[in-house]
N, C-alpha and C positions, 0 to 999 in steps of 0.2 A: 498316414492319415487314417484316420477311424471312420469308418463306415457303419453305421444303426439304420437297422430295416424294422419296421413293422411296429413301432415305436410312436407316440406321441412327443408333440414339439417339446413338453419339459421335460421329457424323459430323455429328448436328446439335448440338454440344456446341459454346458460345460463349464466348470468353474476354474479359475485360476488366479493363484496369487503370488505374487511378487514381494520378496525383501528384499529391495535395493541396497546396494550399496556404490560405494566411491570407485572400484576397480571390478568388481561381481556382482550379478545376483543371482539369489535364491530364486527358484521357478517348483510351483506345487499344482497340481491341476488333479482334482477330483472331478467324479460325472456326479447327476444330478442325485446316486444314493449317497454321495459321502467316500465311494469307493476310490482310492487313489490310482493317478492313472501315471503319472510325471514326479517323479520329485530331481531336478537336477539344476547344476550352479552352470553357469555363465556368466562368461567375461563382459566387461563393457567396454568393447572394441567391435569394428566390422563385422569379426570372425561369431562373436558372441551373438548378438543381431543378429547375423542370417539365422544361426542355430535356435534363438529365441525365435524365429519366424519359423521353422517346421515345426518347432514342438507345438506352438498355437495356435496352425492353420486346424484346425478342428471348428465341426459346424455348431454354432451356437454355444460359441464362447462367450465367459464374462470374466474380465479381469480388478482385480482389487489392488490397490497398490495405496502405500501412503505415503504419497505425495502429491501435486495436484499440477506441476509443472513441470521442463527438465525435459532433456532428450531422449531417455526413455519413455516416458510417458509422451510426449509427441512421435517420437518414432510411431508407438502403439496404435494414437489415434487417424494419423496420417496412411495405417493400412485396414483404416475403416473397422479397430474393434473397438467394442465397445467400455472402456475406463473407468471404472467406480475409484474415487479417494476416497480413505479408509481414515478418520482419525486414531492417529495411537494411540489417543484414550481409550475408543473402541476397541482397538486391537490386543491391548492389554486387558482391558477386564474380559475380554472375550476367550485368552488365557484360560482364567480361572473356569470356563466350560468344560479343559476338558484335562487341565491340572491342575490338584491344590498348589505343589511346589512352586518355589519359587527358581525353575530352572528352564533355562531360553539358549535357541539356537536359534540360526538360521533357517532351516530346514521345518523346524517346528512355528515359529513365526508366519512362513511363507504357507504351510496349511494351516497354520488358525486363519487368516487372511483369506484364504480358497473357500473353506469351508463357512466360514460365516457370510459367506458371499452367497451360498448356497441357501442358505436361510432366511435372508436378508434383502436378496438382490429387489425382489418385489417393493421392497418399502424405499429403496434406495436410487438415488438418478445420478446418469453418468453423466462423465464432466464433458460438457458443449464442447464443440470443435471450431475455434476462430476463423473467421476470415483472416487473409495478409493485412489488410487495414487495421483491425481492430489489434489483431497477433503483434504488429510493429510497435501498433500505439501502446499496447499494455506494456510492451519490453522497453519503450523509450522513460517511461513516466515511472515504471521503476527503477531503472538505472539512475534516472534525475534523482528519485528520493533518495539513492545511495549518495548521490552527490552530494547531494545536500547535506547528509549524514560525515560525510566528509569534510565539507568546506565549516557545519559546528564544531568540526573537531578541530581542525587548524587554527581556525578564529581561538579558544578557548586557550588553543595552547601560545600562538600570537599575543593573546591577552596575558598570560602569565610572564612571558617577558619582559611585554614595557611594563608591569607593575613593579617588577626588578629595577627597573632602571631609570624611563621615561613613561612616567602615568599619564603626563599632559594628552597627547592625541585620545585618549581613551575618552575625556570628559571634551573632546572638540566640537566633533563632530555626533550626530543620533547611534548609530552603531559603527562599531569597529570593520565590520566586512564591506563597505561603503570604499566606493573608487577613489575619494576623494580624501576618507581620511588614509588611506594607502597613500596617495600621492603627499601627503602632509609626510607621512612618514617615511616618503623616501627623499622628498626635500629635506626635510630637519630631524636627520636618525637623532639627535642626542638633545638631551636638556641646553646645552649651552647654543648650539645651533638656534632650536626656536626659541630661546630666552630674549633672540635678535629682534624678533617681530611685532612689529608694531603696528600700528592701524594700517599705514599706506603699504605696508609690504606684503600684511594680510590680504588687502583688496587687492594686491595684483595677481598675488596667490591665486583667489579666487576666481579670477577673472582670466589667469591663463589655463586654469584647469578643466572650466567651464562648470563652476560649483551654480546648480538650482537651489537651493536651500534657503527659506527668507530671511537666514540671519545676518544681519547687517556685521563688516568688517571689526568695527570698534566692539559687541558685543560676543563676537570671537571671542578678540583676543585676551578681552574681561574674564571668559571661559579659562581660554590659557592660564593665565598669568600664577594663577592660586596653586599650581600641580606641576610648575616646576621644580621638582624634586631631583637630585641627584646622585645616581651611588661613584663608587669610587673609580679613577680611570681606568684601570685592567676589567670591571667589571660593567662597564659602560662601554669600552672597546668590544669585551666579547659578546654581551651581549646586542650589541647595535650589528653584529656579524649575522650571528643566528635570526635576529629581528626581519634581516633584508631576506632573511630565507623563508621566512615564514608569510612573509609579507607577498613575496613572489608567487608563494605556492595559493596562498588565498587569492592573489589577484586571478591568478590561471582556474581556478575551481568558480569564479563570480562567469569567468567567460564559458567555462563548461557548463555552465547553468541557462545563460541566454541560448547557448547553443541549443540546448535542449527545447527550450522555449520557443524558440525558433520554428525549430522539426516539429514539435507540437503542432505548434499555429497549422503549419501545411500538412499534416494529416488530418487535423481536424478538416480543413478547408472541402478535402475529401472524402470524409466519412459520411456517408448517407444515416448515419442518424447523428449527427452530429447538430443542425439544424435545432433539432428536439429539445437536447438537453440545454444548449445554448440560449432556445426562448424562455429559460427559467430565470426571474430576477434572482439574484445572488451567486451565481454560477460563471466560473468564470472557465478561460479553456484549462488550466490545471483541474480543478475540480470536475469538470465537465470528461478531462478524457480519462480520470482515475474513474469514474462512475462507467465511463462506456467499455475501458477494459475489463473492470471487474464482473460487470454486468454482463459480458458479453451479445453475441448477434440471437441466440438461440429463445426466441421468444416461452417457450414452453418448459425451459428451467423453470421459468417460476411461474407459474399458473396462476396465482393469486398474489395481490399484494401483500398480502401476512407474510409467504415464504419470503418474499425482497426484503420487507422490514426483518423479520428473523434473521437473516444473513449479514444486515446490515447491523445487527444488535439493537434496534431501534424497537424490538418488542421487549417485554420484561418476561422474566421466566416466573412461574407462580409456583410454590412448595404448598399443599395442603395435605395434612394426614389428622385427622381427628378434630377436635378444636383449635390446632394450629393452621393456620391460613397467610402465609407472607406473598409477597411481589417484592424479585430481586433484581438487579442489573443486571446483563445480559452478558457472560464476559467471552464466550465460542461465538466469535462471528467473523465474517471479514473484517477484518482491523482496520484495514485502506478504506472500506464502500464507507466503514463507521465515521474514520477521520473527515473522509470525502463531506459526508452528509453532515457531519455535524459543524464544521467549517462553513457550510453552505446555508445549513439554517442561521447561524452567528451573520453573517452577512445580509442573508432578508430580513430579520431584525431592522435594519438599519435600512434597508430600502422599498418592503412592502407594509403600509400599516395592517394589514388583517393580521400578518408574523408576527408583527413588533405590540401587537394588541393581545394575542395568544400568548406572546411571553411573560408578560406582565400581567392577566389574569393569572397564569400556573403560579408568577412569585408571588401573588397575592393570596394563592392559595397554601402557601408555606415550602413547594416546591424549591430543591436549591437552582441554581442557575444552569447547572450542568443536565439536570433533569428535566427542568423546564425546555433548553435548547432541543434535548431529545425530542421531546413532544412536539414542537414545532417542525422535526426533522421526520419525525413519521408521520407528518398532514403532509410535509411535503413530498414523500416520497409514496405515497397513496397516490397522488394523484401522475408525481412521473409513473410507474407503472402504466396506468390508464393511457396515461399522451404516450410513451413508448410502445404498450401494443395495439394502440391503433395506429403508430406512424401519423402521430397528429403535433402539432407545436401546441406549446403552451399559450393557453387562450384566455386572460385574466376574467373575462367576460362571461364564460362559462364556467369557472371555479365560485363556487357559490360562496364561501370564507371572502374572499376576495373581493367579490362584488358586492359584497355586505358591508364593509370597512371602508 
């Protein structure tokens, strides 16, 4: 460990930077002239960890890394240092400081990341450290989005099937990933099966699978009847094979979906700020806990609503240099808070009029739809801000938009 005497607090200010990788990383630690103190590689196993824990027990460290998740980066923040994420676009043009060429290591990588930490750290803030509530919920609600991501994919490939063979269930039911037309399809794998079905056989169908839907039996099978098409029997046989596989594997991804929803539901139940975002019309608990993980508990990340809009993409970037002057979409932001919020505006639309009056003024004003949503999505999240750092719920009554409509 290093010891500085007679020294001022930047002077003893430490920098460090990390190039991860998959099985090692790169470790670089300059002091606060630039002088290199560290430059060495470890493992990412136990053995490596402790060794990255002597080298960084140094006072008045700051580490740069680019990434912003990941067990090394929790390991980091979990021993109380403090984690700056580094975009690689920064990291690369930052490069060119202090080489024209176009030649990259490890080692070199992990001191442009050190050193521009050293330059930098002042304009730059380190990534909040979660609570277990908030940590679980971010990790359930993106696993869900992976699911999801999944179960389009099976569905897609599911659908190329029966277009091979039996198109009918496709045009049955509203969408293919629906419980109901799975069970169509594990009743009647083939065209000549459901060619059998007729009104009364359809209503029992329905009736024993417990189909909600208000479409009446007779305009089913009206549905049906135009799409049964059929290929030939070795190609009907293998494909109604692969179909029931596919079919299986979507049904089990519909169930890992509620599953998640489920867990949802019951973290939110106990997230103290969970209350908050929930009093917002159009907000539901998906929406609600992709905003509170992203957001995290750390009120003083974002100090102003402008940085939450920024992050969110919900401000526009402006290019000016002489008599050029533009405003462009926003496209470096979180991608999730963006999804989150702009899903969320689409939905007050439809359920507050001051929103759905905001949106149709911006399209009146030649706005396209997508723009317009945005706009609505940065009044709303102006005012979360506000209700989130006061710990206050959503109070229609004191939103002056709102109580104006």
């Amino acid at each position: 460990m290093v010891h500085v005497t007679g020294t001022s607090p930047a002077e003893q200010s430490v920098f460090a930077g990390i190039d991860w990788g998959g099985t090692h990383h790169q470790i670089c630690i300059v002091d606060h002239a630039g002088k290199l103190i560290v430059q060495k590689r470890v493992r990412h196993d136990l053995g490596g960890f402790a060794e990255l824990d002597d080298l960084l027990d140094l006072p008045g460290i700051r580490i740069a890394i680019e990434r912003g998740e990941g067990l090394l980066v929790e390991h980091l923040q979990l021993r109380g240092l403090p984690v700056y994420c580094v975009s690689p676009k920064i990291s690369a043009r930052a490069r060119e400081r202090y080489r024209l060429s176009a030649t990259k290591s490890d080692s070199f990588d992990a001191f442009v990341l050190a050193d521009t930490l050293r330059h930098e750290h002042t304009h730059w803030r380190p990534l909040p450290l979660l609570s277990r509530d908030t940590a679980e919920l971010k990790a359930v609600i993106r696993d869900r989005e992976r699911i999801i991501l999944s179960q389009r994919s099976v569905e897609s490939q599911l659908r190329a099937v029966l277009d091979t063979y039996h198109p009918a269930p496709l045009h049955l039911f509203s969408t293919l990933d629906r419980d109901i037309t799975l069970d169509f399809l594990a009743d009647y794998p083939t065209p000549a099966q459901a060619a059998r079905v007729g009104d009364k056989r359809m209503d029992a169908f329905c009736r024993r699978h417990g189909y909600t839907g208000r479409v009446p039996a007779d305009q089913l099978v009206e549905r049906l009847q135009p799409h049964l098409l059929a290929a030939s029997e070795g190609t009907t046989a293998g494909k109604q094979f692969t179909a029931q596989l596919f079919a299986s594997q979507l049904r089990l991804l519909n169930q890992h979906i509620r599953a998640c929803n489920k867990r949802i539901d019951q973290l939110l139940d106990v997230h103290p700020d969970a209350p908050i975002f929930l009093s917002f019309p159009g907000i539901g608990p998906v929406v609600a806990a992709t905003l509170i993980a992203e957001m995290g508990d750390d009120r003083s990340h974002y100090p102003d609503a402008r940085v939450l809009l920024a992050e969110a993409g919900l401000a526009p970037v402006t290019r000016a240099s002489g008599r050029m002057h533009q405003v462009r979409f926003r496209y470096a932001c979180n991608h999730r808070m963006r999804h989150a919020i702009d899903w969320w505006a689409f939905v007050s639309t439809r359920e507050t009029d001051w929103a759905a009056n905001a949106y149709e003024q911006a399209r009146a004003r030649g706005h396209g739809k997508y723009r317009a949503l945005r706009g609505v999505g940065a009044r709303w999240g102006r005012v979360l801000w506000r209700c989130w750092q006061d710990n206050t719920i959503y109070n229609p009554e004191k939103h002056s938009s709102a109580a104006a409509a």
